[in-house]
C-alpha positions in Angstrom: 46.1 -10.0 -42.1 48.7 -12.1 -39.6 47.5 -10.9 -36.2 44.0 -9.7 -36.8 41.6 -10.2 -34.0 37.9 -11.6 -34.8 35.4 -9.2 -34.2 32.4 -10.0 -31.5 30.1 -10.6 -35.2 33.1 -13.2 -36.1 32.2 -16.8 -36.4 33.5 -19.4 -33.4 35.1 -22.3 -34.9 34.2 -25.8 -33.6 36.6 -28.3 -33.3 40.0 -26.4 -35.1 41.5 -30.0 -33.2 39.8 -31.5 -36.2 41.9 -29.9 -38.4 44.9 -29.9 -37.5 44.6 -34.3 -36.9 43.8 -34.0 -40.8 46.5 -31.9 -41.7 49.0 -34.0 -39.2 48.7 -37.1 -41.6 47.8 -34.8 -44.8 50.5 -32.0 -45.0 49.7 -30.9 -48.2 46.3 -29.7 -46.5 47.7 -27.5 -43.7 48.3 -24.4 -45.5 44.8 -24.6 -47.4 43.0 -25.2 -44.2 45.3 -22.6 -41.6 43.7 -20.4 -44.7 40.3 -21.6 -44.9 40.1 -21.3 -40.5 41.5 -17.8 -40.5 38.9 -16.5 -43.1 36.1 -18.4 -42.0 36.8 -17.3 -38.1 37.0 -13.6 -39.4 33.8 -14.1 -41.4 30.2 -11.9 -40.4 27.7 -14.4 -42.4 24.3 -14.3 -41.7 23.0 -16.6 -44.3 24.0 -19.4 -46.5 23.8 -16.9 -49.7 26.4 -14.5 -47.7 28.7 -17.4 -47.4 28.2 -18.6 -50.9 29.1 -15.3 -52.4 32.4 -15.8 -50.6 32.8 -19.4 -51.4 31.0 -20.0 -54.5 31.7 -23.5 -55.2 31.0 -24.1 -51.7 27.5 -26.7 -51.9 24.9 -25.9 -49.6 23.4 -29.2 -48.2 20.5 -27.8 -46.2 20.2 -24.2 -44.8 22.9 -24.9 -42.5 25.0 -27.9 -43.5 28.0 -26.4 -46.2 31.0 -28.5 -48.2 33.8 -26.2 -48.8 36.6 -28.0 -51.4 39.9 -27.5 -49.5 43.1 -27.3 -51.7 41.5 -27.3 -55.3 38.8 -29.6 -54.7 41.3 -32.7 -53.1 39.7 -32.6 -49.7 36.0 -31.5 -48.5 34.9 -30.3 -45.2 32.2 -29.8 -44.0 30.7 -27.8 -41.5 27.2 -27.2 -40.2 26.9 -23.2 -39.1 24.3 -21.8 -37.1 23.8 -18.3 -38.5 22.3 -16.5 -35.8 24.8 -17.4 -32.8 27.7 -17.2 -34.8 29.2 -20.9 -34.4 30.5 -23.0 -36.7 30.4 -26.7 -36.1 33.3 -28.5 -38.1 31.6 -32.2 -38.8 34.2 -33.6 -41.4 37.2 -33.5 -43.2 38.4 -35.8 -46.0 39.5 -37.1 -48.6 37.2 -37.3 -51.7 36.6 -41.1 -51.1 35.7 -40.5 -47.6 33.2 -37.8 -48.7 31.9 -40.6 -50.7 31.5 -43.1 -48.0 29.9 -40.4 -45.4 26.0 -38.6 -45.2 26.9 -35.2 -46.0 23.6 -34.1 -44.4 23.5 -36.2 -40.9 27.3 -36.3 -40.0 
């Protein structure tokens, strides 16, 4: 909803910069990701499952480390989340063959 506040339980989004540097040479990405940051920063998950009922073909690399296809599947991000302090650490955004070239678990 435009205007709606995160609750305390929201998530905290770490680096939104990181986003909007992608979207400033991709513009076809900004509306997708605007989207996927205002969702994500409303979001109360506790677990990897809670966040893949959401986003179910988001991929879970590890219990914390999740690729979420931005704008049909062009671009991946991904983003390591710690569950019980409610941050979210955005690690990458890309193209598919920067995905490729990158450690999706270790960036």
């Amino acid at each position: 909803m435009p205007g709606e506040q995160p609750s305390e339980k929201a998530l905290r989004i770490i680096a939104r910069k990181t986003l909007v540097e992608f979207w400033t040479k991709h513009s076809d990405a900004e509306e997708p990701l605007k989207a996927w940051f205002h969702e994500a920063r409303l979001a109360d998950w506790s677990s990897p499952d809670e966040l893949k009922q959401r986003y179910p073909s988001a991929s879970i690399i590890n219990r914390n480390r999740m690729v979420f296809n931005i704008k049909g599947n062009k671009y991946r991000l991904i983003a390591a989340v710690n569950y019980p302090y409610k941050l979210l650490y955005i690690r990458f955004i890309g193209t598919h063959a920067e995905y490729d070239a990158v450690d999706a678990s270790t960036i």
